[in-house]
N, CA, C and O of each residue as an XYZ file, in Angstrom:
292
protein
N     122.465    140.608    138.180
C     121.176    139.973    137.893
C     120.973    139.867    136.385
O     121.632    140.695    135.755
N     120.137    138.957    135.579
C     120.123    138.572    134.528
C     118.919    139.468    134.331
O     118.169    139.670    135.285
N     118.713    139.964    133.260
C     118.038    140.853    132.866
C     116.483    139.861    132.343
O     116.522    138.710    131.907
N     115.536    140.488    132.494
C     114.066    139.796    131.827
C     114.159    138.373    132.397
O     113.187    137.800    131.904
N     114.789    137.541    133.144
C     114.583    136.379    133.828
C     113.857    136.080    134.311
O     113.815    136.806    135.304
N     112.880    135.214    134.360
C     111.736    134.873    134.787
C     111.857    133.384    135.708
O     112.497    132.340    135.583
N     110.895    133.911    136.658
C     111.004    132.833    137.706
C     109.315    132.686    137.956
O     108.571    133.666    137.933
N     108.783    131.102    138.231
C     107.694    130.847    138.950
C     107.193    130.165    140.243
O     107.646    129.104    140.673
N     106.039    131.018    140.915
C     106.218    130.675    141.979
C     104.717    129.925    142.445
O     103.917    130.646    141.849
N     104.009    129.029    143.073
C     103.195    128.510    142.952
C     103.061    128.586    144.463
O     103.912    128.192    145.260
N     101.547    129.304    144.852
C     101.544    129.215    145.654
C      99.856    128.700    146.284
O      98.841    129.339    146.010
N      99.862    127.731    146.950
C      98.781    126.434    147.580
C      97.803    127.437    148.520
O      98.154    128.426    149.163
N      96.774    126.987    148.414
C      95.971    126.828    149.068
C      96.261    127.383    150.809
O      97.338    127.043    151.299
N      95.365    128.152    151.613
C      96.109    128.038    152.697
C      97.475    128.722    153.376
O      97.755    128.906    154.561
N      98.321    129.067    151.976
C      99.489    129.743    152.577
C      99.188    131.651    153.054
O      98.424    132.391    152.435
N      99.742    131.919    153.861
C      99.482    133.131    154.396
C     100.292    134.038    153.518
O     100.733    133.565    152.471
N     100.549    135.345    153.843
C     101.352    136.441    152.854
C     102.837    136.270    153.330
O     103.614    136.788    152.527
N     103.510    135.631    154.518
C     104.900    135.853    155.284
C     105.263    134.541    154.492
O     106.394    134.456    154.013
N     104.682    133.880    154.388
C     105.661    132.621    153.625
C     105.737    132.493    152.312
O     106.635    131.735    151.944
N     104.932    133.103    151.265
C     105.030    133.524    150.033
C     106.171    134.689    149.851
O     107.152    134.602    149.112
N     105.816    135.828    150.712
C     107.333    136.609    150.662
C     108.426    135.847    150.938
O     109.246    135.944    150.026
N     108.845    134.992    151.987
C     110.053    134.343    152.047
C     110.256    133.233    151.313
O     111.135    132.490    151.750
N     109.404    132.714    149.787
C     109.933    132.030    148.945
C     110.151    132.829    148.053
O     111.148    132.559    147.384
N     109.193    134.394    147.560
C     109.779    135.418    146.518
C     111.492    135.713    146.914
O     112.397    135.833    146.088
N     111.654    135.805    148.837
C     112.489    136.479    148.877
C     113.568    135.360    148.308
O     114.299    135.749    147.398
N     113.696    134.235    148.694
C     114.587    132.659    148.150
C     114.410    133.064    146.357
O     115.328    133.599    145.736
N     113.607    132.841    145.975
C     114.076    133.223    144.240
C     114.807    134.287    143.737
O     114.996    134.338    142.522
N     115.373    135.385    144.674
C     115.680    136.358    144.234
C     114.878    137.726    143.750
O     115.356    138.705    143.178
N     113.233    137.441    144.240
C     112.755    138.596    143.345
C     113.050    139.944    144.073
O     113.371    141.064    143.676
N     112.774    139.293    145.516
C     112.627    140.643    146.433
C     114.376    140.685    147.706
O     115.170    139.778    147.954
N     114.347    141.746    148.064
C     115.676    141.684    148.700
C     115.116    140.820    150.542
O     115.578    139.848    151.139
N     114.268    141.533    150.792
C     113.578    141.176    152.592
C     111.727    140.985    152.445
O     110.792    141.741    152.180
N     111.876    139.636    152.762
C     110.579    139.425    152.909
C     109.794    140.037    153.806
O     108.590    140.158    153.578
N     110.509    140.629    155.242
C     109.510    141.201    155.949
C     109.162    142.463    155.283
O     108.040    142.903    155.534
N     110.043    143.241    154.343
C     109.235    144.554    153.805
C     108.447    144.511    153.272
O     107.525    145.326    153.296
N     108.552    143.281    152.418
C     107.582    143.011    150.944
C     106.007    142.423    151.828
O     104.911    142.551    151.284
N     106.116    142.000    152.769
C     104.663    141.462    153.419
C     104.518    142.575    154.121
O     103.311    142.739    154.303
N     105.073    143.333    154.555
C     104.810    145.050    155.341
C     103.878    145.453    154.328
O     102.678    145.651    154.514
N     104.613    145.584    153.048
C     103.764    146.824    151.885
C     102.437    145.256    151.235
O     101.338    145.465    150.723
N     102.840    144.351    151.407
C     100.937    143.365    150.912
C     100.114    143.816    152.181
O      98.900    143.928    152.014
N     100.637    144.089    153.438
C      99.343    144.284    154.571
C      98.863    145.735    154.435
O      97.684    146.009    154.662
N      99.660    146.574    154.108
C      99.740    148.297    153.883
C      99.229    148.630    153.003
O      98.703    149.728    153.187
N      99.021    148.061    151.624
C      98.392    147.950    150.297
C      97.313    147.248    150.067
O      96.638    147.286    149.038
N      97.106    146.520    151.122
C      95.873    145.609    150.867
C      95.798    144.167    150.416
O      94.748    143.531    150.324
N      97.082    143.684    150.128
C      97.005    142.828    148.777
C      97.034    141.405    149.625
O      96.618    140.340    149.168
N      97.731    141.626    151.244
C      97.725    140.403    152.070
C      96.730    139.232    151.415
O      96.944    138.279    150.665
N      95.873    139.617    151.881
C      94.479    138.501    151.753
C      93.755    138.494    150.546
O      92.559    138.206    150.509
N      94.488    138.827    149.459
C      94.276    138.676    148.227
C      94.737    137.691    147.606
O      94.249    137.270    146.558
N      96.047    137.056    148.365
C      97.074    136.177    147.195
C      96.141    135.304    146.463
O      95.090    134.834    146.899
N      96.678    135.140    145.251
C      96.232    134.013    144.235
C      96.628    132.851    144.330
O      97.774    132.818    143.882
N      96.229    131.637    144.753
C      96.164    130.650    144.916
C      97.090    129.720    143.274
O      96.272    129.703    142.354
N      97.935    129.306    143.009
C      98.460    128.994    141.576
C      99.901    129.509    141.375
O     100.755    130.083    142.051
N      99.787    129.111    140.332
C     101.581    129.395    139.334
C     101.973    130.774    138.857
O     101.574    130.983    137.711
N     102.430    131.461    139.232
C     102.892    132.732    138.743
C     104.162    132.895    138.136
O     105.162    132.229    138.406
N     104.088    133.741    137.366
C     105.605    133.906    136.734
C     105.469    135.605    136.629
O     104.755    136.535    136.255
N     106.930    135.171    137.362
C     107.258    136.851    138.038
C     108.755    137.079    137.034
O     109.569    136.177    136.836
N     108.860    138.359    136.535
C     110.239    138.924    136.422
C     111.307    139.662    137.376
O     110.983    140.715    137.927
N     112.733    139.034    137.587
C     113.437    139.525    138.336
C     113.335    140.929    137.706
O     113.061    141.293    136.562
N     113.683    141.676    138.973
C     113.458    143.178    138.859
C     112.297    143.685    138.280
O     112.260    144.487    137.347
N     111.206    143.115    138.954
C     109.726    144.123    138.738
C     109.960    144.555    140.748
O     110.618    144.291    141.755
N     108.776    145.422    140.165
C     109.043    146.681    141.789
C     108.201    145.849    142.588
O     107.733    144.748    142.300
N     108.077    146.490    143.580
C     106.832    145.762    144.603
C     105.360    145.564    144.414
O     104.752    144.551    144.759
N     104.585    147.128    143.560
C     103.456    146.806    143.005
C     103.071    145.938    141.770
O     102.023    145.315    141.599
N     104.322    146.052    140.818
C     104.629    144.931    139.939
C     104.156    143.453    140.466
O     103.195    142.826    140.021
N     104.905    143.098    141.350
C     104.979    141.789    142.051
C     103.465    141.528    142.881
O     102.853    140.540    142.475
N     102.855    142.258    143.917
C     101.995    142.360    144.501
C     100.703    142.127    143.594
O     100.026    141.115    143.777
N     100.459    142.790    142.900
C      99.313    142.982    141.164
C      99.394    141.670    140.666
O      98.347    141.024    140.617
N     100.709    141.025    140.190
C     100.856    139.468    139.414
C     100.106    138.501    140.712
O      99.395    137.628    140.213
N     100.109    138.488    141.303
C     100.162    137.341    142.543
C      99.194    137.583    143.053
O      98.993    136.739    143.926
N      98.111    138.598    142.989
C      96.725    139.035    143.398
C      95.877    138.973    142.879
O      95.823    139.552    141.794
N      94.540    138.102    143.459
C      93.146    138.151    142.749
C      92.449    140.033    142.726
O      92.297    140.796    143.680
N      92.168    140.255    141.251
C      91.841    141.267    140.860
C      90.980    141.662    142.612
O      90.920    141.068    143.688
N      90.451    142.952    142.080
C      89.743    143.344    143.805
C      88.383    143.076    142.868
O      87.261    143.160    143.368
């Protein structure tokens, strides 16, 4: 993996937390989308996503990733 690489992900209106994980999981950020939407429903962050453009770094952790892509609480 390329170190500090940055990828963005834009996500519409409408989309749920399982299909945002399985385009993180397509960019490479995350290894399995079903874990990564396990720990947004377990953490809370499901029904938080932010609606917009994000720019995520390969190799941030899960709360890393979850926090960028979430409207503050």
């Amino acid at each position: 993996a390329v170190i500090n690489k940055t990828v963005t992900i834009t996500i519409k209106g409408g989309m749920t937390s399982y299909p945002v994980c399985q385009k993180l999981q397509e960019l490479g950020l995350i290894a399995n989308a079903t874990d990564f939407d396990n720990y947004l429903i377990k953490n809370g962050f499901a029904n938080r996503i932010s609606v917009g453009t994000h720019s995520l770094k390969i190799g941030m952790s899960y709360e890393e990733i979850a926090i960028a892509i979430s409207d503050p609480r």
